[in-house]
C-alpha positions as CSV (number, residue, x, y, z in Angstrom):
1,X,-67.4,75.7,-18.8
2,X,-66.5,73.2,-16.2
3,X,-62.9,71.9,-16.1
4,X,-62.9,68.1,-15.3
5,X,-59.2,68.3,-15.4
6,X,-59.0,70.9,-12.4
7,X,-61.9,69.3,-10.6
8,X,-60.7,66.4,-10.1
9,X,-57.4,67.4,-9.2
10,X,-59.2,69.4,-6.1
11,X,-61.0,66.1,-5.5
12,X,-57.9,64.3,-5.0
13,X,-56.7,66.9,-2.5
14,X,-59.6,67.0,-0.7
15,X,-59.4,63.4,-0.2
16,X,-55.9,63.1,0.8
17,X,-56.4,66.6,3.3
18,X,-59.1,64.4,4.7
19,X,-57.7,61.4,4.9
20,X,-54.5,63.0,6.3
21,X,-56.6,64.7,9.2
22,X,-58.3,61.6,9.9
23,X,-54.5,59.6,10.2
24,X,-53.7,62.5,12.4
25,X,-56.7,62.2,14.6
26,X,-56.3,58.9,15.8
27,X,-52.8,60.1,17.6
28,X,-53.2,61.9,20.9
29,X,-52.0,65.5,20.7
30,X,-48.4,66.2,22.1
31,X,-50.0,68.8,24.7
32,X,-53.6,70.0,24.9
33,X,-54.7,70.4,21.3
34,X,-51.5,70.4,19.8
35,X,-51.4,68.4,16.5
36,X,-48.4,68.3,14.2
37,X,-51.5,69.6,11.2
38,X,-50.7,67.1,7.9
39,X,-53.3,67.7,6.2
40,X,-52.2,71.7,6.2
41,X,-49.0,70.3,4.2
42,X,-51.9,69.9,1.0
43,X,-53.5,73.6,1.7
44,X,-50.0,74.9,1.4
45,X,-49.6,72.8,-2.3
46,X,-52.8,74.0,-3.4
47,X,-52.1,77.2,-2.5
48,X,-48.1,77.4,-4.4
49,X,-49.0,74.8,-7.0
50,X,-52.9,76.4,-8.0
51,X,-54.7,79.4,-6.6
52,X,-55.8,80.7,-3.3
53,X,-59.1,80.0,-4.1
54,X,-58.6,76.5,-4.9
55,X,-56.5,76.7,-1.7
56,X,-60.0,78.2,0.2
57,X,-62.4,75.3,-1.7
58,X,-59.6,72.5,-0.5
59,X,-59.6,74.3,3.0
60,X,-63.2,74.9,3.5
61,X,-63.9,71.3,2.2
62,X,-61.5,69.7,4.0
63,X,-62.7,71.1,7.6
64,X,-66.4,70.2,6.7
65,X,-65.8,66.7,5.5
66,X,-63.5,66.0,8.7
67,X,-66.4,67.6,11.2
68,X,-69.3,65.2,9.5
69,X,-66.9,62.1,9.1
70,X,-65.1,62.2,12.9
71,X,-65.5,65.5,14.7
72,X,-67.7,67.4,16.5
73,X,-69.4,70.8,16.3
74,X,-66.9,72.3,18.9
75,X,-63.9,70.8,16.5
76,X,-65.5,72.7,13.7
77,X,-65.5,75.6,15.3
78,X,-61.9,75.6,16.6
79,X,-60.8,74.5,12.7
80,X,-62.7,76.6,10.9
81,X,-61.5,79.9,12.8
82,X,-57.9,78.2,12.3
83,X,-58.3,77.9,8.7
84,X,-59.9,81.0,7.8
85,X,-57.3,83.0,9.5
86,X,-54.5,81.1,8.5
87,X,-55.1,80.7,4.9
88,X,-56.2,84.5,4.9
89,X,-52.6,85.6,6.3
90,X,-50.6,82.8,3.8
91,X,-51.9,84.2,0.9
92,X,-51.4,87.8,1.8
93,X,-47.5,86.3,2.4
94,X,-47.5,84.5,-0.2
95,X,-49.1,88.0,-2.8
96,X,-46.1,89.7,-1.1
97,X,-43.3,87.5,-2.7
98,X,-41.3,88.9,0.5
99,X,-41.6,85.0,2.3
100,X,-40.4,81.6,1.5
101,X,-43.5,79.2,1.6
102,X,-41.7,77.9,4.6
103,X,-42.2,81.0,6.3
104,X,-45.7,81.1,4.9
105,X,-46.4,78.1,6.7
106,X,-45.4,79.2,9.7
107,X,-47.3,82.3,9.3
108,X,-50.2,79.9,8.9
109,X,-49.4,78.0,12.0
110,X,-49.2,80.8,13.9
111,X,-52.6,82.2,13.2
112,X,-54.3,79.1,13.0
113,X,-53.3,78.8,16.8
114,X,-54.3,82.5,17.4
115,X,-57.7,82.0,15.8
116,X,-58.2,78.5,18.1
117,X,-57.3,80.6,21.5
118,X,-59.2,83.5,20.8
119,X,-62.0,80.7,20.2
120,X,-61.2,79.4,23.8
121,X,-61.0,82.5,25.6
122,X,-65.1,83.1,24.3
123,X,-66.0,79.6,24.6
124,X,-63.7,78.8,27.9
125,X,-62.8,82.4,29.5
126,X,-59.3,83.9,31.0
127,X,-58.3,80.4,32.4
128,X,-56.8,79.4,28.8
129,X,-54.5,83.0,29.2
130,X,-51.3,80.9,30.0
131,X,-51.5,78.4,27.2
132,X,-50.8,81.0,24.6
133,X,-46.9,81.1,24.5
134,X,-47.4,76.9,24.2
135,X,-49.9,78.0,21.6
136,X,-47.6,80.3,19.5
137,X,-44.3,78.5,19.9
138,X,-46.0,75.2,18.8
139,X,-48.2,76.8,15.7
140,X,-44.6,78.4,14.0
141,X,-42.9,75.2,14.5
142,X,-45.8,72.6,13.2
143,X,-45.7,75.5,10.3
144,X,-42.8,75.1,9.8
145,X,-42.2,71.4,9.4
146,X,-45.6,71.4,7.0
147,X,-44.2,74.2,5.0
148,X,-41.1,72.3,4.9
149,X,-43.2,69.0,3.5
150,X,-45.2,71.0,0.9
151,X,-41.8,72.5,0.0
152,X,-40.8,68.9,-1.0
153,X,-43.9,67.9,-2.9
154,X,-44.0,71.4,-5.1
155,X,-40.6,71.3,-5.8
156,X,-41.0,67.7,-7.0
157,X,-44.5,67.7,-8.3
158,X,-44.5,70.4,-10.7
159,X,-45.2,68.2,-13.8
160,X,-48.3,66.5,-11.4
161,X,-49.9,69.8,-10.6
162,X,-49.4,71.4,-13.6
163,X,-47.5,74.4,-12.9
């Protein structure tokens, strides 16, 4: 049986991770490829206020819809590594009850950076080498600050999302 209910509450968080990455795309990064990553403030909801496979569809749907509506096949490539790796290591954090969904967050930063320079270093070679501390610092603090956001709407959204 389908649940309208639940579907369209996944439709609204598509649309908002969407229109979130789109916002954030028409700023310049802060260094080379750095973005602050919004839209990861309504993967991390999904994820504390659902399931991690509602988390995965929002995820998932969110990186297609933003490659077909303004990005490019190498953007897809660098976001979807991002988001499989990250989401993959927050909900393992998350099933472990030992972290705060800050600190899941910044987990998720972190590896979403790894997974984009391991992408480089096959697309680009060993010249991207020296951009991983950059990488690393900036994915655990742009984690960080989204975790801290999603915080802030699950704390005060619990009658919205249901849980």
């Amino acid at each position: 049986m389908v649940n309208t209910r639940k579907m369209t509450k996944l439709a609204a968080f598509i649309s908002v991770a969407v229109i979130l990455g789109y916002v954030e795309s028409l700023f310049p990064p802060v260094a080379a490829g750095v973005k602050l990553g919004i839209a990861n403030t309504v993967i991390i909801t999904v994820l504390y206020t659902h399931s991690g496979k509602d988390a995965w569809i929002v995820s998932i749907l969110k990186v297609v819809l933003c490659m077909a509506l303004f990005g490019s096949m190498t953007s897809f490539i660098y976001s979807l590594s991002g988001a499989i790796l990250s989401l993959s290591a927050m909900i393992i954090a998350k099933k472990s009850k030992l972290f705060s969904i800050v600190s899941v967050s910044g987990l998720g930063g972190l590896c979403h950076n790894l997974a984009q320079f391991i992408c480089a270093y096959i697309i680009i070679g060993k010249g991207v080498i020296f951009y991983l501390p950059v990488l690393c610092l900036s994915g655990i603090l742009c984690g960080v600050l989204t975790g801290i956001a999603a915080q802030l709407i699950v704390k005060r959204g619990r009658e919205i999302f249901g849980k």
